[in-house]
C-alpha positions as CSV (number, residue, x, y, z in Angstrom):
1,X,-176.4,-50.6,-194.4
2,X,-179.6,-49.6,-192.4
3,X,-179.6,-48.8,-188.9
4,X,-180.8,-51.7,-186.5
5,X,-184.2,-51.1,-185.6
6,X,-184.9,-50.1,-182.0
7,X,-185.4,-53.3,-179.7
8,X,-188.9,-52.6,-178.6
9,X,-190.1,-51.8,-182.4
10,X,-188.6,-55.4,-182.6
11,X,-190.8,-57.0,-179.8
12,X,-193.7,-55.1,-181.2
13,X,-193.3,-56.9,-184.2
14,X,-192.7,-60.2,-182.8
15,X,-195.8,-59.9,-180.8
16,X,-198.0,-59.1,-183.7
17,X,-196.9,-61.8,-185.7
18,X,-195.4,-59.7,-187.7
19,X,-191.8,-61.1,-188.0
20,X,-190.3,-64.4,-187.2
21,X,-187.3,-64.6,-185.1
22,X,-185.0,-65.2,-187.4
23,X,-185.8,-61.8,-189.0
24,X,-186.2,-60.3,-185.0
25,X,-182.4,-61.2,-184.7
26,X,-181.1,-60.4,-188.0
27,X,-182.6,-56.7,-187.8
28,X,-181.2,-56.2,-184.0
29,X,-178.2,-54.7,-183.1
30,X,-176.3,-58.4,-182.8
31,X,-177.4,-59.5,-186.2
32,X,-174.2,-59.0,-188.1
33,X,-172.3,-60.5,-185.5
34,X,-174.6,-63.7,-186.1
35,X,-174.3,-63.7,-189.7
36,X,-170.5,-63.8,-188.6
37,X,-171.5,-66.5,-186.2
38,X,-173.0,-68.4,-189.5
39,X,-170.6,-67.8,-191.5
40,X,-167.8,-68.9,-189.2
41,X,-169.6,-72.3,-188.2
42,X,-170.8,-73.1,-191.6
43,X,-174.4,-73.1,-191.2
44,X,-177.1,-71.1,-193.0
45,X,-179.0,-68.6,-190.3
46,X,-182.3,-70.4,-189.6
């Protein structure tokens, strides 16, 4: 698995338009432990 990417490359992103949030939490450092979260609950992430 990839590192996360670095918060403010994240923001950057985000800013632009670049990414959606979905894909701004997935790729931070807590987006395993919401795929967990998902997973747990029995929801798809969205």
């Amino acid at each position: 698995m990839s590192t996360p990417m670095n918060h403010e490359e994240l923001v950057e992103l985000l800013q632009e338009g670049k990414i959606g949030y979905l894909r701004f939490v997935l790729e931070g450092e807590n987006g395993q432990d919401y795929l967990e979260w998902c997973r747990a609950h029995g929801t798809d992430p969205s």
